[in-house]
MARRO-836533 format. One record per residue: residue in one letter; x, y, z of N, C-alpha, C, CB in turn. Coordinates in steps of 0.1 Angstrom, whole numbers, plus 2048, in hexadecimal, padded with zeros to 3 digits. Atoms other than C-alpha are relative to their C-alpha. Glycine has a CB too. Example, Ala and Ser with C-alpha at 12.3 -4.5 7.8 and 13.67 -1.06 7.14 Angstrom:
REM residues 2
A8097F480087B7D384E80980C8007F680080C
S7F77F58008897F58477F880B8088048057F2
This chain:
REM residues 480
X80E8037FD7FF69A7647F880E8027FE7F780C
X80C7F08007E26B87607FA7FD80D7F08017F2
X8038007F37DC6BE7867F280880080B806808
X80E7FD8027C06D777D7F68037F380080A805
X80A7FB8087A06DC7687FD80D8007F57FA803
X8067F37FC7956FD75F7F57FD7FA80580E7FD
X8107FE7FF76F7017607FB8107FD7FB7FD810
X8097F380675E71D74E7EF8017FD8078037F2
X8127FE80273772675280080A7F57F7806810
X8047F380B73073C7377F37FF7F980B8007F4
X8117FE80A71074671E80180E7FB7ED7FF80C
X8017EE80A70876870880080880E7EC8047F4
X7FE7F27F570077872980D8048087F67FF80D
X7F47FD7FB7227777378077EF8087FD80E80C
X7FB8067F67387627487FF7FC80E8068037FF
X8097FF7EF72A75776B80C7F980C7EE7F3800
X7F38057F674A74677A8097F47F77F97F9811
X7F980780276B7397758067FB80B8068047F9
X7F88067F077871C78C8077EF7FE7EF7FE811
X7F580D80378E6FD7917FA7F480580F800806
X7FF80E7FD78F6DA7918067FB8068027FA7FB
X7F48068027AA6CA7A18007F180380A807808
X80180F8017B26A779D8057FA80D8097FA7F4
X7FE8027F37C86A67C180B80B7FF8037F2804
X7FB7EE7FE7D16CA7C97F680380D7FC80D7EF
X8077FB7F17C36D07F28008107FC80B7FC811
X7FB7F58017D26F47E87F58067F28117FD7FD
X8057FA8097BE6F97CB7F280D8007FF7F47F9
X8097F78017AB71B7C07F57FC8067FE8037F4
X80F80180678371D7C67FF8087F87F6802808
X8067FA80C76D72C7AF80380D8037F17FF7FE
X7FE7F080777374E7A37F78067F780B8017F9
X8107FF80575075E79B8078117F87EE801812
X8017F480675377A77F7EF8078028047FC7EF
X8147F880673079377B7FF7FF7F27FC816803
X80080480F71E78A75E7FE80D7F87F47F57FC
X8027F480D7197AC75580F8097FB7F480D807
X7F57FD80373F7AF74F8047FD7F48077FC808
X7F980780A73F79B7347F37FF7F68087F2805
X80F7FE80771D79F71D8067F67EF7FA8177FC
X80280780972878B6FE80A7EF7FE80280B7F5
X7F98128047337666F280E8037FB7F57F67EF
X7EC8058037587736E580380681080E80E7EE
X7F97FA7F375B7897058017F280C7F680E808
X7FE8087FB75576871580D7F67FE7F77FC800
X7F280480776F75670180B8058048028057F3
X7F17F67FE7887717088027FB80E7FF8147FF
X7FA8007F378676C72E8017F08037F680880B
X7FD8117FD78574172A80F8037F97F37F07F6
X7ED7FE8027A874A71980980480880580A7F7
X7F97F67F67B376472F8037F68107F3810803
X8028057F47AB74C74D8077F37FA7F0801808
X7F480A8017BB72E73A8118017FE7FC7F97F5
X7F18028057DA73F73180780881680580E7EA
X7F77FD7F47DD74B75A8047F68057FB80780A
X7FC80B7F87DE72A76280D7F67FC7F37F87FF
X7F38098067FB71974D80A7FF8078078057F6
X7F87FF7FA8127247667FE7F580D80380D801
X8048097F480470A7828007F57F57F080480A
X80280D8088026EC76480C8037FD7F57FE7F3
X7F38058068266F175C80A7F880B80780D7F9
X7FB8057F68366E477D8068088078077F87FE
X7FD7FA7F18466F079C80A80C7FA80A7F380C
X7FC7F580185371279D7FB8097F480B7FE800
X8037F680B84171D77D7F780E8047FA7F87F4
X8097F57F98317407817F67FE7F7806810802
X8097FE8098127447737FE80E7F67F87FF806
X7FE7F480680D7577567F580E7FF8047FB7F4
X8097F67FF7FC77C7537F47FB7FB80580C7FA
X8098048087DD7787487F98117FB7F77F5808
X8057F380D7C87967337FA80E80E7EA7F77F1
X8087F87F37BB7B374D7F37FE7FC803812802
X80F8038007997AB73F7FC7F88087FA7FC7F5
X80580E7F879778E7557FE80680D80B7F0800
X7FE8007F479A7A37737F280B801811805806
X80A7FC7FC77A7BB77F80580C8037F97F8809
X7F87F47FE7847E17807FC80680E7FF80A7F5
X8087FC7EF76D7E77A08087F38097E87FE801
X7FE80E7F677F7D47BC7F27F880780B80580D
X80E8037FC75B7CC7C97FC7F37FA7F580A7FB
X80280C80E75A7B47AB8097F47FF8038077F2
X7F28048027797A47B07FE7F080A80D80D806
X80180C7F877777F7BC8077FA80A7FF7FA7F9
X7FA8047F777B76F7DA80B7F37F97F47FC80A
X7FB80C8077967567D98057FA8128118037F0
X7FF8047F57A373F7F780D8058067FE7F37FF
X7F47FA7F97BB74C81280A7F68017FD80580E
X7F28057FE7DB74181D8027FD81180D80C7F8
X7FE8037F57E472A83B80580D8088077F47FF
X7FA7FD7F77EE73885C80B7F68037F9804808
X7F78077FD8117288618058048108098017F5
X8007FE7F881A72388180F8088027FC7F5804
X7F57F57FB83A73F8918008047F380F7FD807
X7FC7F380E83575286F80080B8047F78017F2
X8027EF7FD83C7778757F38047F681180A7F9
X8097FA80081D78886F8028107FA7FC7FF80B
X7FF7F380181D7AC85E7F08037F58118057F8
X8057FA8088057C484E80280D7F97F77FF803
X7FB7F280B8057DA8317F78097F780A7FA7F6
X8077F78047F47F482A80180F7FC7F97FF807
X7FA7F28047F98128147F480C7FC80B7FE7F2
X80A7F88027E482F8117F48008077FE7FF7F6
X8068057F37D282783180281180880A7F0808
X80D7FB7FF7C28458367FF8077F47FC80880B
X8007F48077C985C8197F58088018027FE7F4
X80C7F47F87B487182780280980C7F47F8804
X8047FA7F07B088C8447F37FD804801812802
X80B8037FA79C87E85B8028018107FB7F27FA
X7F87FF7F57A588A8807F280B80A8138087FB
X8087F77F879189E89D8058108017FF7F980D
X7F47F280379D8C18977F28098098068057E9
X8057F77F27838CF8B980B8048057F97F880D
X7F58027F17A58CB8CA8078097FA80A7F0804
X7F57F38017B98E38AF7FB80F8028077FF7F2
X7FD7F27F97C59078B77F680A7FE80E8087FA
X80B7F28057AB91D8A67F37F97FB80780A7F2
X80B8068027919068A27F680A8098017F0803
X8067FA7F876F9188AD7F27F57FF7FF8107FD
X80B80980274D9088B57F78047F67FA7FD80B
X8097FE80C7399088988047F97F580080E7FD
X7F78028067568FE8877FF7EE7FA80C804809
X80080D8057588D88718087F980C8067FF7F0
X7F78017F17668C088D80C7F57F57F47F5813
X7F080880377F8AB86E7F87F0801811803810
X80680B80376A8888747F47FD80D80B7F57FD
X8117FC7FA74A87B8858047EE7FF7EF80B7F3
X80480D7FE73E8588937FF7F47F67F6801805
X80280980E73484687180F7F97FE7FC80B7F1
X7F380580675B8488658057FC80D80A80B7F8
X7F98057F276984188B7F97EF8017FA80D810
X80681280075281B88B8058007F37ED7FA802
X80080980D75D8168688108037FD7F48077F3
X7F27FF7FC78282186F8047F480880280C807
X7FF8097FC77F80A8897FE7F07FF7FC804805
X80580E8067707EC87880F7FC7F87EE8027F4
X7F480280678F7EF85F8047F880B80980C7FD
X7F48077F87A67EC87A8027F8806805803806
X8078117FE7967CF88A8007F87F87F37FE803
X7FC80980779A7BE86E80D8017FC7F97FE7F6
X7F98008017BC7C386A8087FC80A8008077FD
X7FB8007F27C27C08917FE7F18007F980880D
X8048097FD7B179C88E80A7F57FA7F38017FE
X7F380A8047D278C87A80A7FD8098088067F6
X7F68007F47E579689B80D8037F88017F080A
X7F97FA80B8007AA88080A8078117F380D7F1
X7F17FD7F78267B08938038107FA8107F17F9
X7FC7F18088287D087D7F58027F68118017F8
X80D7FB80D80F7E786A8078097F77F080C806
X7FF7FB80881F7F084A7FA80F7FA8007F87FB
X8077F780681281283980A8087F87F7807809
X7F77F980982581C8197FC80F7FB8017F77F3
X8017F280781A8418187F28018028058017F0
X80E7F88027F88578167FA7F980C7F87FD7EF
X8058037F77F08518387F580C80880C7FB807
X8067F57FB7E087383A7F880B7ED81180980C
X8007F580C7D088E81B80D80B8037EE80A7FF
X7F97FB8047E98A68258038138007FF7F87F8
X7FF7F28077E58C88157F980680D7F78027ED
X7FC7F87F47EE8DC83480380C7FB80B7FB806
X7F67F28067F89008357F68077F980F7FC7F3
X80F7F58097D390D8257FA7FB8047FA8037F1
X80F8078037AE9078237FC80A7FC7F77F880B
X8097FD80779C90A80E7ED8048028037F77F8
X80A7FF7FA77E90D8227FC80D80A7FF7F4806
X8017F37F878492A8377FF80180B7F88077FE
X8048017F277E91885980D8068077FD7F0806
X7F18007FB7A491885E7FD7FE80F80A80F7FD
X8028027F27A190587F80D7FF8077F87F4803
X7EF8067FE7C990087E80880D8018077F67F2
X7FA7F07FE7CD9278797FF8077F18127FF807
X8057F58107D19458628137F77F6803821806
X7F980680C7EA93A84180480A7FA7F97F87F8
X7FD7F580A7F095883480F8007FA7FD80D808
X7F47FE80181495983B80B7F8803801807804
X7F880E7FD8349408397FE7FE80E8108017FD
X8018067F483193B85D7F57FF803807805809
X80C8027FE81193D8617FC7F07FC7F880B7F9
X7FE80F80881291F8458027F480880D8007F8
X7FB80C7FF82990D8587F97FC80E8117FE7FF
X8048027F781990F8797F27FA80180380B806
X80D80B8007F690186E8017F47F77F38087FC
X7FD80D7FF8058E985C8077F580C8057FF7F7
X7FA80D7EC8198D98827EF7FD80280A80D818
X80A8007F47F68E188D7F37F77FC7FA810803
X8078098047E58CC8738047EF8048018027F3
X7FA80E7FE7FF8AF8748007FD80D80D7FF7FC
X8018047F37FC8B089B7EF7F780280180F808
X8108048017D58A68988007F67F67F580C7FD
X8068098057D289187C80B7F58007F98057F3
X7F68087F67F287E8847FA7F580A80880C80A
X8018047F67EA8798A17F77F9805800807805
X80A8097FE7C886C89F8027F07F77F18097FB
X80180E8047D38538858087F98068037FE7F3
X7FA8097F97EF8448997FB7FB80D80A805800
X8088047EE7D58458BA7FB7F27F87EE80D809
X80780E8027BD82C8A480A7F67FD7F47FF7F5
X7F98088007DA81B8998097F480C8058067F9
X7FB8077F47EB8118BA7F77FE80F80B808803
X80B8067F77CB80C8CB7FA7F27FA7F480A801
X8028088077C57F08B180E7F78067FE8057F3
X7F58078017E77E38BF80D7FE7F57FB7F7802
X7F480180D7FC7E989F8038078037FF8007F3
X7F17F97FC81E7F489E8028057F080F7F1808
X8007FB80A81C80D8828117FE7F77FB80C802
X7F180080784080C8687F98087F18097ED7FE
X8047F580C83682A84F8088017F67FF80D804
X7F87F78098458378307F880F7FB8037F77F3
X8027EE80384585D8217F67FE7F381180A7FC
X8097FF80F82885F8037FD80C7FE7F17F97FE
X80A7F080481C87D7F07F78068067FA8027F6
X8057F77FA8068868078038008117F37FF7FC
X7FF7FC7F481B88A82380980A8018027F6808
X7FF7F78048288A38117FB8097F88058007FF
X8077F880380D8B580A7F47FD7EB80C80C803
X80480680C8048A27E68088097F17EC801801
X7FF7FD81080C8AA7C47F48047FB8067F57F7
X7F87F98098118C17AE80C80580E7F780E7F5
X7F57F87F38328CE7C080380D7F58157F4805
X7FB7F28098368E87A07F58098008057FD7EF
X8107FB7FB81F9057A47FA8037F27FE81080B
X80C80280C7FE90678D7F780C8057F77EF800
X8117F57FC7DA91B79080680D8057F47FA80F
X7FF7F27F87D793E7A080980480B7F3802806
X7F67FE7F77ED94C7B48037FB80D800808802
X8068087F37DD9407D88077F07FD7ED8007FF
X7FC8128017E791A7CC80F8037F77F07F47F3
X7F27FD8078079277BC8097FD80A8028107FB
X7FB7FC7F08139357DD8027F180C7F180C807
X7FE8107F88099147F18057F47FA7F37FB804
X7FC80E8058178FD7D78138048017F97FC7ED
X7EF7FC7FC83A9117DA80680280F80580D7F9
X7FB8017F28379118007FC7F08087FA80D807
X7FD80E7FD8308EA80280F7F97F77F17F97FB
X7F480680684E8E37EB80E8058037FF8027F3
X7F17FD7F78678F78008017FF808807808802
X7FF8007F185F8E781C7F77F38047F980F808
X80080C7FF85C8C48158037F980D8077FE7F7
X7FD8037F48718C08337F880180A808805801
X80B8007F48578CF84C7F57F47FF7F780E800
X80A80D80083D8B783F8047F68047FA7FC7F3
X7FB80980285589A8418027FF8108098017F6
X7FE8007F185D8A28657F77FF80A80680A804
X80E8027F58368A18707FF7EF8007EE8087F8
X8028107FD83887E8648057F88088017FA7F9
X7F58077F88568728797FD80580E80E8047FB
X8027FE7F584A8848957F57FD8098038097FF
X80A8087F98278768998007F48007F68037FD
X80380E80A82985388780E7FB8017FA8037ED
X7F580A7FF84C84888D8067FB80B8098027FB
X7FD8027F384C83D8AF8047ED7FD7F080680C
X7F280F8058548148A580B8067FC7FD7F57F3
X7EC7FF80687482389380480980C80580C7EC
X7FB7F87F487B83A8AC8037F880F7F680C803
X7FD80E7F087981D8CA8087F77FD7F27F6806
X7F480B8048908088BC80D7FF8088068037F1
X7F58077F58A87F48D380E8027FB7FE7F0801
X7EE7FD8078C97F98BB7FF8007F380D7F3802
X7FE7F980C8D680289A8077EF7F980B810803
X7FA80B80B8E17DC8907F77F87FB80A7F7806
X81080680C8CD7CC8748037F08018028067EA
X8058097FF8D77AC87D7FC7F880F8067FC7F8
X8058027F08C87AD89F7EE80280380980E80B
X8107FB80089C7AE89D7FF80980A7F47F3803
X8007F37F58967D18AB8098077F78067FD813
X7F27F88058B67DD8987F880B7F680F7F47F6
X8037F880A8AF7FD88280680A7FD7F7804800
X7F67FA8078C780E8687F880D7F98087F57F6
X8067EF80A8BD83985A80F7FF7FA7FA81480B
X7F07F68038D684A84180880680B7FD80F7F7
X7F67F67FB8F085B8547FC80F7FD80E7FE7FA
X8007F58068EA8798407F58077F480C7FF7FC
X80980280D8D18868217F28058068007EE7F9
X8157F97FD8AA8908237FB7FA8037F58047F7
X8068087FA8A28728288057FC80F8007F67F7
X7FA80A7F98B48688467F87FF80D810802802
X8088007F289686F85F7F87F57F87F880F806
X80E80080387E86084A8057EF7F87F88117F4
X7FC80D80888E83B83680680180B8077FD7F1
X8008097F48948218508017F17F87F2801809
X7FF80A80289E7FC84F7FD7FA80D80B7FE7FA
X8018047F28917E586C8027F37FE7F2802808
X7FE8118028987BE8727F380180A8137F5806
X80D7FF7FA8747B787B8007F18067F48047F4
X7FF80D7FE87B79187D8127FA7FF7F67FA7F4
X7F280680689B77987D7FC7FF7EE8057ED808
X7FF80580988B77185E7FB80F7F07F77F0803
X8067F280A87E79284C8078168067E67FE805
X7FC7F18008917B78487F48057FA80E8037F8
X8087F58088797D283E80980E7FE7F180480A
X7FA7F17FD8887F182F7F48097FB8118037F7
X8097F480587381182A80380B7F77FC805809
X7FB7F780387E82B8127F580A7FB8097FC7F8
X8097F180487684E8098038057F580180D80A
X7FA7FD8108718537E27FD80E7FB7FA7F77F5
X7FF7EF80986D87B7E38078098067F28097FE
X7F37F880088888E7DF7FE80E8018097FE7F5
X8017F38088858B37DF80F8067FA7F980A80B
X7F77F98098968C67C480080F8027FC7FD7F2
X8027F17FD8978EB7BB7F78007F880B80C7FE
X80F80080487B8E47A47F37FC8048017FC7F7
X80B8037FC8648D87B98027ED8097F58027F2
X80080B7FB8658B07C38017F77F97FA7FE806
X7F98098078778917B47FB7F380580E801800
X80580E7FC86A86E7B680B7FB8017F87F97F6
X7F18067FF88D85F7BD80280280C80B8047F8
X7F88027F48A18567D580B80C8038087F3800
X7F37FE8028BD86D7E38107FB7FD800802807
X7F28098068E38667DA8027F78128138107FB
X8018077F18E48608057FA7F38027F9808809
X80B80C8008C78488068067F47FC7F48037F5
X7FE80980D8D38387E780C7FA8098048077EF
X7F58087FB8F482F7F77FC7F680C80B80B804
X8038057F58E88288197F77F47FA7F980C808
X80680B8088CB81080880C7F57F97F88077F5
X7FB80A8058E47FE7F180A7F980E8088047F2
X7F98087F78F97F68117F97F380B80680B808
X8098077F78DD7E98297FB7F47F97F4808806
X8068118078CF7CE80D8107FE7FC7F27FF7EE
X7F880A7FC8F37C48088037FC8088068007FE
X7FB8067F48FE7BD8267F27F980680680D80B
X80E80D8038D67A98268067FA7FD7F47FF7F6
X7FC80A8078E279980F80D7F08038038087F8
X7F880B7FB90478C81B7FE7FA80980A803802
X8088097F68F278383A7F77F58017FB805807
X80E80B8078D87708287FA80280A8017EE7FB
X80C8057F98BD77D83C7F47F97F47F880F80A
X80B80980889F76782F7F98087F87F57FA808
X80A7FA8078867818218048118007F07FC808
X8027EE7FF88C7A881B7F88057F581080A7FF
X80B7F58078717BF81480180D7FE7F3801805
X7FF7F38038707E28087F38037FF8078037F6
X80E7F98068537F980980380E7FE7F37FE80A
X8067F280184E81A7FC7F68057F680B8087FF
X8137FB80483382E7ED7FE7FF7F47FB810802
X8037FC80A8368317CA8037EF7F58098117FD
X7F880F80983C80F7AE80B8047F97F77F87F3
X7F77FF80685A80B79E8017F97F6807800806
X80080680E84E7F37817F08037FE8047EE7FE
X80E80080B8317F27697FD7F67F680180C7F7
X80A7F87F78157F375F7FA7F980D7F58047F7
X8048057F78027F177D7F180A80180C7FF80C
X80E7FB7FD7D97F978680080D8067F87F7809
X8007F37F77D381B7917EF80280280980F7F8
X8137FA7FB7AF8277A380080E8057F77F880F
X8017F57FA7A884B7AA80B8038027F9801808
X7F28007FB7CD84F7AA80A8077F78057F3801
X7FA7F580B7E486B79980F7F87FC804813807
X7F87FF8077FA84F7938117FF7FE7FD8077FE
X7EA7F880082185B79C8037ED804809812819
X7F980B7FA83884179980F8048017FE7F37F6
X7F27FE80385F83F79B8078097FA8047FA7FC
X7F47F980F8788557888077FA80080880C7FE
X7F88037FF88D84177B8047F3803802806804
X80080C7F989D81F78280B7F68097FD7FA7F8
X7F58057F78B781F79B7FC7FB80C80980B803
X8028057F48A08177B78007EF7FD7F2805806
X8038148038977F37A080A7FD8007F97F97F1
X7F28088068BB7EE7998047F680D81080C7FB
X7FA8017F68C57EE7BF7F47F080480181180A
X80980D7FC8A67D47C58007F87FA7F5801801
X7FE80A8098AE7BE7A880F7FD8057FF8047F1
X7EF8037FD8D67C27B28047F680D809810806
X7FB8037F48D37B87D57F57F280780180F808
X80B80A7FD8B979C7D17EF80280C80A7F4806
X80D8027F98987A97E47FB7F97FD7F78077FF
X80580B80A87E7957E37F08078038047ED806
X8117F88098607B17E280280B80B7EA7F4800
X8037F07FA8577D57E57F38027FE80680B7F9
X80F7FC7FC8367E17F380180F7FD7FB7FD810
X8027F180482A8027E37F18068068018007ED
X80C7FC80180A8127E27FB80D7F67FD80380D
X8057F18087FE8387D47F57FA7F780E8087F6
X80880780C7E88247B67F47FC8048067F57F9
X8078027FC7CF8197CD7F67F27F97FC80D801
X80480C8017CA7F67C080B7F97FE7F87FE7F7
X7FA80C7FB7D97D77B98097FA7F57F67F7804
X7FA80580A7F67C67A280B7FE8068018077F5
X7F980A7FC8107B17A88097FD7F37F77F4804
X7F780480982D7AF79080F7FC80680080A7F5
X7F48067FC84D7997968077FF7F37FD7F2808
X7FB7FE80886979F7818128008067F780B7FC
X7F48027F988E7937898017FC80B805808801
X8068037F18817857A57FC80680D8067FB805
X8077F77F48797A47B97ED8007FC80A8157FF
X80F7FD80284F7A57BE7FE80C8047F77F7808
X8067F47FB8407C57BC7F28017FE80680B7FB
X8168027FE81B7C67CE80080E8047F57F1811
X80B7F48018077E77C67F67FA80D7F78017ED
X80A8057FB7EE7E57DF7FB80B80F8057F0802
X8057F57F97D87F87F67F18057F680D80C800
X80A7FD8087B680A7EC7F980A80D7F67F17F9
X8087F17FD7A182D7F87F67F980C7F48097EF
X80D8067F97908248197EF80A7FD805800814
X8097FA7FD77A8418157F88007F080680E807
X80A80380D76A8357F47FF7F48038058017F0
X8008107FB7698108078047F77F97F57FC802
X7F380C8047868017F880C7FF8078058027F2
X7F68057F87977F88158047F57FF7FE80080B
X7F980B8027B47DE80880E7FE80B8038007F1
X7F28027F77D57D28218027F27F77FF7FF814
X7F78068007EB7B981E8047F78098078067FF
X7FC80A7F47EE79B83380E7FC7FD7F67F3802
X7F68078028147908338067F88098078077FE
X7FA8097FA82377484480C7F67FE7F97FC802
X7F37FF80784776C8418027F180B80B811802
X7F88097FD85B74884A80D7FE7FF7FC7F87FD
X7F280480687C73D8477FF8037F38067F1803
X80480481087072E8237FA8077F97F87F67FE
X80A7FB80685274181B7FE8108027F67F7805
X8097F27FE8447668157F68007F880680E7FD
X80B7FE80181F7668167F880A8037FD7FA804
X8057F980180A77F80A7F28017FA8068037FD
X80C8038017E878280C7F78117FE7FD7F5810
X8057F77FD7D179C8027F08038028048057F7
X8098007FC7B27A580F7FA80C7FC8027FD80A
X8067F38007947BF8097F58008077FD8057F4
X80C7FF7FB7797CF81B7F98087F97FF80380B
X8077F580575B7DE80B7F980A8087F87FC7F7
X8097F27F674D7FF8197F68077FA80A80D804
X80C7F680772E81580F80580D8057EE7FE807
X7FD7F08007388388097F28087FE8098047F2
X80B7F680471D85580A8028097FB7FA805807
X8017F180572086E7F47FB8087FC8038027FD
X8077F77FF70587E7F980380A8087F67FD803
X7FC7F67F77068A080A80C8077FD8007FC80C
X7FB7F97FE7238B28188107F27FF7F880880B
X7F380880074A8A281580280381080E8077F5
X7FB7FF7F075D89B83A80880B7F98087F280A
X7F97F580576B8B98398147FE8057F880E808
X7F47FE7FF7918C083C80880D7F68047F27FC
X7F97F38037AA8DE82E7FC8017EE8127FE804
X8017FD80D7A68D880A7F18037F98077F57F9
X8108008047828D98087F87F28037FF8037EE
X80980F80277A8B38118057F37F57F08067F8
X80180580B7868968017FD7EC80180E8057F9
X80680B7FB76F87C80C7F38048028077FB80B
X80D8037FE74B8748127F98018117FE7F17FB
X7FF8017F073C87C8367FB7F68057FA80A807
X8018127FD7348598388057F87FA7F37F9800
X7FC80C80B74083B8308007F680880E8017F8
X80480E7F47348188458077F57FB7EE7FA802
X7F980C80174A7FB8447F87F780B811803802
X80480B7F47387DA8568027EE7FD7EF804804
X7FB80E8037467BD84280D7FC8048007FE7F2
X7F08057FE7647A98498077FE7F48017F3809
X7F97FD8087807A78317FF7F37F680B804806
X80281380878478981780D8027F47E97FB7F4
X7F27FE8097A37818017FA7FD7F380E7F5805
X8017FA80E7A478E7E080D7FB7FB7FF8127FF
X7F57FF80E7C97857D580C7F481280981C7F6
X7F48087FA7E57697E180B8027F97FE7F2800
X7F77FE80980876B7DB80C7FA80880180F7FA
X7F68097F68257527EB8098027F87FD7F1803
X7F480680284A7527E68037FB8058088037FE
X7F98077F685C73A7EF8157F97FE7F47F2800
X7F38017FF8847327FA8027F4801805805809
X7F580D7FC89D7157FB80980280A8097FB7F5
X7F57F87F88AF71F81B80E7F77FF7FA800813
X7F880A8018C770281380D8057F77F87F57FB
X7F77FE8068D57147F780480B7FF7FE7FC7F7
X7F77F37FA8F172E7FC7FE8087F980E800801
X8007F18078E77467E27F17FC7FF80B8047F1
X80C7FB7FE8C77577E57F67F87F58018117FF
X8098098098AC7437D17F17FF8058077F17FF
X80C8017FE8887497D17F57FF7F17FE80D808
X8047FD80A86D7417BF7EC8008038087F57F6
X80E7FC7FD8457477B87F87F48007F980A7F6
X8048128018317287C77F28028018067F380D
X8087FC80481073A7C27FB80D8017FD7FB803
X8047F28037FB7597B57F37FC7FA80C8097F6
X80D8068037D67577B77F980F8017F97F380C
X8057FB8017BB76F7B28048117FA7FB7FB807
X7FA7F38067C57987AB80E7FF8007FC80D809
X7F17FF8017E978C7B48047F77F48087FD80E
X7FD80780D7EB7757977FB8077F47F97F37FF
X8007FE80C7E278977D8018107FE7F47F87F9
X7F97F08027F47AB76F7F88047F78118017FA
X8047F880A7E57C57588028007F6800808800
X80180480E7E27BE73580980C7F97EF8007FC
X7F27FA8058057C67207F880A7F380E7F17FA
């Protein structure tokens, strides 16, 4: 029996909205409003009544069918554009998490307070971004979230110079000099993001991104000056790596014991580059989170992969998941490990390689949270889900991740807030020259953009999940 109608408004001027029928479906979509100036002719309309009939097949074929991709034309490349769709119950004792990657990429911190700052001097951020920092995290705070995810780029980074000449962190001239105004950066802007964060009541759980080692390129390029600082951020990966663990890993570091199947329990490598920085936590009886760290340094500069350490350590902790059958394990780290997937203002980096997918296909995950790309895609493949997701607060595309985990169910909900950027004038300043707007007002509340449910049979002894819906940006992948 055809449970839903699809409904297409259309005319020469564009398409004005696609939305459903349902015959008895409580659950069913609302409308989904395209802009008509997306779509300016009678086939481009066509194309998207296709595109939007063939996402839907997968809900007309019966229980468990996924729905299928549908065309990227159907989706709106500005998230601004991107249609509301309806949220997802609150179930009652569901664990609660949020996830958010690239949450601040940016320096944005009070730097009155560092070593050589003088008055006269840029003060790093200003009232505007502090209420609109704050507004975020109020809406993030208002899910009541058990853990604040953040897969990486929690900071801009590029420490160790400026390009501006204030040098409020000190002189740079010389390797120590280097390394001593980068502590003296990571001490301040650190420090101010984990203040708003645990004044918001969230219990941060980080991973390592490219710009918490200073960003890419790791091989050196341009004039000598940027030569020099790109071969003294790449041998000394490790210092960067140790600012992050030392401001921002206070949940992993408070942890009650080292057994994973105890909530509180949290397993590091033994050994390897990673072994300060990748973490496993049992966040719930019913949800493991592991975190890994996918940059390796080499002698050429820096490797998107895992270490051989890691690697071992990782394949052990999701087996031994596995034979325990906890209910749900998640993985996050920074970079994707399938394709393609949407990128915004974003250089991009993904994986080398595909020993991280093997180990997550091998050992049955059942989804990895990335970020770096700064938008949104959702591809499930062997039954692991991998959600891209996240977006530039400081261009007012602040996106998270509502997740909420059951015995049965992992519910994922994504949400966006729009912000007004100014970019008129002068950038907030910071070491590289600025890489942001000295305003930017956030005063809306958030609204979901993308649904995405798996769901379990706890009944049956081998792992078995499947997709029991995928609605708005999480239903539909980028055009093959």
């Amino acid at each position: 029996m055809i449970e839903h109608v699809l409904v297409v408004n259309a005319c020469q001027t564009g398409v004005k909205e696609v939305s459903w029928v349902a015959a008895a479906d409580s659950a069913c979509p609302g409308p989904r409003a395209y802009p008509g100036s997306a779509l300016r002719s009678t086939a481009a309309c066509a194309a998207l009544a296709v595109a939007a009939t063939l996402s839907t097949l997968g809900t007309l074929a019966g229980p468990g069918a996924a729905p299928a991709p549908a065309a990227d034309g159907a989706v709106a490349a500005d998230p601004d554009d991107r249609p509301t769709v309806r949220g997802l119950p609150r179930p009652d004792g569901a664990y609660r998490f949020v996830s958010f990657p690239d949450f601040l990429n940016q320096d944005v911190g009070d730097v009155t307070g560092a070593s050589h700052w003088r008055k006269g001097d840029p003060a790093g951020t200003n009232a505007a971004y502090e209420k609109s920092l704050d507004h975020v995290l109020d809406d993030v705070a208002s899910h009541r979230p058990e853990a604040f995810l953040v897969a990486g780029d929690l900071v801009e980074g590029e420490w160790g110079k400026d390009e501006t000449g204030a040098d409020p962190f000190g002189p740079h001239r010389t390797t120590p000099q280097r390394k001593q105004a980068l502590k003296e950066a990571a001490r301040i802007y650190y420090g101010d993001w984990l203040r708003r964060v645990t004044d918001h009541g969230l219990r941060a759980y980080p991973a390592v991104g490219d710009h918490e080692i200073g960003d890419d390129p790791w091989k050196p390029r341009g004039d000598a000056q940027e030569r020099a600082w790109i071969r003294f951020k790449a041998n000394h990966t490790w210092l960067w790596k140790r600012q992050l663990v030392k401001h921002t890993y206070d949940a992993v570091r408070s942890a009650p014991g080292d057994d994973l199947r105890r909530v509180g329990g949290v397993s590091s490598p033994d050994r390897g580059q990673a072994s300060d920085t990748a973490y496993a936590v049992r966040l719930d009886p019913n949800l493991l989170l592991v975190t890994v760290d996918v940059f390796r340094p080499t002698s050429s500069g820096v490797s998107v992969s895992l270490d051989p350490d890691q690697h071992a350590w990782l394949s052990t902790v999701l087996r031994r998941a596995k034979k325990q059958q906890v209910p749900w394990v998640v993985v996050q780290g920074h970079v994707p490990v399938l394709g393609p997937v949407r990128t915004r203002f974003s250089s991009g980096l993904t994986y080398d390689g595909n020993d991280l997918w093997t180990l997550l296909r091998k050992h049955d995950v059942d989804a990895y949270l990335c970020g770096e790309v700064h938008d949104h895609t959702v591809i499930r493949r062997k039954g692991v889900a991998q959600m891209c997701h996240g977006g530039l607060f400081y261009r007012g595309e602040s996106s998270y991740v509502l997740g909420q985990v059951t015995e049965t169910k992992l519910m994922l909900e994504t949400r966006y807030l729009q912000g007004t950027p100014q970019w008129t004038g002068t950038k907030l300043w910071s070491t590289e020259g600025g890489n942001g707007p000295q305003r930017v007002d956030y005063d809306r509340p958030s609204r979901v953009v993308g649904t995405y449910v798996l769901k379990r049979d706890p009944e049956r002894p081998a792992r078995s999940t499947r997709l029991k819906q995928a609605r708005g940006i999480s239903g539909v992948r980028p055009g093959r």
